[in-house]
N, C-alpha and C positions, 0 to 999 in steps of 0.2 A: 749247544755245547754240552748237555747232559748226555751221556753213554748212558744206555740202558745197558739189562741186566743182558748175558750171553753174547752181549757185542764182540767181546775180545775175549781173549784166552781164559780159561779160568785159572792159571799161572799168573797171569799179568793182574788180572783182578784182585786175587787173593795175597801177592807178592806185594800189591800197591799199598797195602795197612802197615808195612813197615816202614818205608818211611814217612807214612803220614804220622804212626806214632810215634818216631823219633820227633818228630814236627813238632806234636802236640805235646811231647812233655821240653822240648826248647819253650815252645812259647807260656808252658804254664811256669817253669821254673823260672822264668826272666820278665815275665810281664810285668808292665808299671800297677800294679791291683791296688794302689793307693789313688790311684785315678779314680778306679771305680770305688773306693770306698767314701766319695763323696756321694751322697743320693741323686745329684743334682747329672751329674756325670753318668750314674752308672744307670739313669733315666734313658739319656742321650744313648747311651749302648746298645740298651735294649729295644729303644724304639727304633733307631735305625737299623738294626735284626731283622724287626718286625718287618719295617719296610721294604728292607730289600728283599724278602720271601714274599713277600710281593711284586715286586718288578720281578721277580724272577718266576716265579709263575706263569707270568706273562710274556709266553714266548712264539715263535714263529718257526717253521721247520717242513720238509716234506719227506726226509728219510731219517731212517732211526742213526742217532748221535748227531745228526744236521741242525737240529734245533740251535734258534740264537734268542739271546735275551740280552738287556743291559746287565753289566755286572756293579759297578760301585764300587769296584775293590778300591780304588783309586783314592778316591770318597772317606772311607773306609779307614784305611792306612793315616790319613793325611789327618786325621779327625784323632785317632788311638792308637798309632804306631804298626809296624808289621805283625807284633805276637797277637795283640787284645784283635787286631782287625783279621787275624787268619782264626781266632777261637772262635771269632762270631760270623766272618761266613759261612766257617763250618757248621755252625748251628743255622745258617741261613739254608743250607743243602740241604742237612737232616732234615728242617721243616719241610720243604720242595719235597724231597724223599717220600717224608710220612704220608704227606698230602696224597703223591701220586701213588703212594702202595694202598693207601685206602681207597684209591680210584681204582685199584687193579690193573694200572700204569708199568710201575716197575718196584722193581724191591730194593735190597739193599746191596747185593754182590757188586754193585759197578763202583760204591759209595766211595773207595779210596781213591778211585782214577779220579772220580771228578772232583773230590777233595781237595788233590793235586795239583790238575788242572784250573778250576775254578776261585778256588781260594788259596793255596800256598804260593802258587806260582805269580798271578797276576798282583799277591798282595806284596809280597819278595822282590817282584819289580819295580813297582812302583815305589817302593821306598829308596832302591836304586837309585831311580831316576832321580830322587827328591837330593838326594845326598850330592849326585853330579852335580845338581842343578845349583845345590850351596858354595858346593865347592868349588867351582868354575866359573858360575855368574856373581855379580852382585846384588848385595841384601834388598831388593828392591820390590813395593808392593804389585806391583805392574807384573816384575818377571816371576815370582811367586804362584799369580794368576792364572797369567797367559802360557807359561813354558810349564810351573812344577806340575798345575792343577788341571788345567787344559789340554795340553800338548800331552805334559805324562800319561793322560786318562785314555786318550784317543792311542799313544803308543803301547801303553798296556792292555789294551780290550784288540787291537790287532795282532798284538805278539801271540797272545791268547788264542786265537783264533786258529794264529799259525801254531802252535804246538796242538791243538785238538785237532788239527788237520793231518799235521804228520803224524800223533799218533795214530790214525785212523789210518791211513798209511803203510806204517811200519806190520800193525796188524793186520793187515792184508784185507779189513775191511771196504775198503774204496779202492779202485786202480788212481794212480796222480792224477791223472788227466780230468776224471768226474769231478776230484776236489778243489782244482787248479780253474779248472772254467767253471763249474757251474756251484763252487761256493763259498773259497777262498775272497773272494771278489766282495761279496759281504758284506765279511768283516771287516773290511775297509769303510764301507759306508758304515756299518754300526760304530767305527771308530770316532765317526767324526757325533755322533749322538750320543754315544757316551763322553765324548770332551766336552759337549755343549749340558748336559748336564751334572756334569759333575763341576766344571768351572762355575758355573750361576750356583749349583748349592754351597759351593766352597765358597764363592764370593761373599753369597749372601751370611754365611755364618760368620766371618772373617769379618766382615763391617759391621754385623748386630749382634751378633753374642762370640768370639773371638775365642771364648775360652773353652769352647765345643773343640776348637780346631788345636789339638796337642802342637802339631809341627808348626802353625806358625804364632809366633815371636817378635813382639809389639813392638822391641827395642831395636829389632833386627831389619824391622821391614818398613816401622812408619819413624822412626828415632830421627830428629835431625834430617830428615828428607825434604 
């Protein structure tokens, strides 16, 4: 999923920091930062940062921007909301970034697109999907699980997939046909690896330490059940 640097236009590249900064001052001007002014919480942020520039490092790919990794966004979101979970993948990228320009990998010119694509988008969705998920099902620990944290994770990491696809696409870097068979197809398997991890880490936080998980809601989910 990471675009290197020269992939796409230098229009689209350079164009792409505007709306990531309008992004980034929504989410600094709105974010819950009484969260993180608990130590215990703002631990939990950092280390899961750490982590996930880790899993994301760790990627698989045979042409330039083809690269897949797990993302977390899901995870993410579900743990600290949309704004605190799009500030810290972004710093999740930056580290990825840093790393690989110290490697002589790539630099920074592509940094908005995949900002976009990698953290605002899939973190935007996934809070979507949590909201439907309240709004239309009921309060229940089960559906929480298996639909918000499970299901959402694996339909977030495909959507993803598909908008890296068409913008790859649009760019006129890939004809459809190369991205349609040989790697769209994928991200559908990675989808289903990202729901099975992000549900067991959701699960597991939600039954042993609960108050890691912002979105869910002891009254809402185990109350009377």
């Amino acid at each position: 999923m990471n675009f290197p640097d020269a992939l796409f236009p230098q229009a689209w590249a350079i164009g792409a920091f505007v709306p990531l900064f309008a992004t980034w001052l929504w989410c600094l001007r709105g974010a819950p930062w009484r969260d993180l002014a608990d130590s215990g919480r703002l631990n939990v942020w950092l280390g899961t940062t750490v982590l996930l520039i880790l899993v994301w490092s760790m990627k698989a790919g045979v042409k330039p921007g083809l690269d897949m990794h797990l993302l977390g966004a899901t995870m993410f979101t579900l743990m600290f909301g949309p704004r605190l979970a799009i500030l810290g993948l972004s710093l999740v990228l930056a580290g990825v970034t840093l790393n690989n320009g110290l490697l002589g990998r790539e630099g920074w010119e592509a940094y908005a697109l995949n900002a976009l694509a990698l953290a605002v988008f899939p973190a935007l969705l996934a809070d979507a999907i949590r909201r439907v998920v309240d709004r239309c099902l009921p309060g229940n620990f089960f559906i929480y699980v298996f639909v918000t944290a499970f299901f959402g994770a694996a339909i977030t990491a495909m959507a993803s997939g598909v908008l890296a696809c068409g913008l790859l696409w649009l760019a006129g870097v890939y004809p459809a046909p190369t991205l349609l068979d040989d790697h769209l197809p994928y991200y559908f398997l990675l989808g289903f690896a990202e729901a099975w991890l992000n549900g067991a880490l959701i699960t597991l936080m939600v039954v042993y330490s609960p108050r890691w998980v912002a979105s869910f809601d002891d009254r809402r989910y185990l109350l009377h059940k």
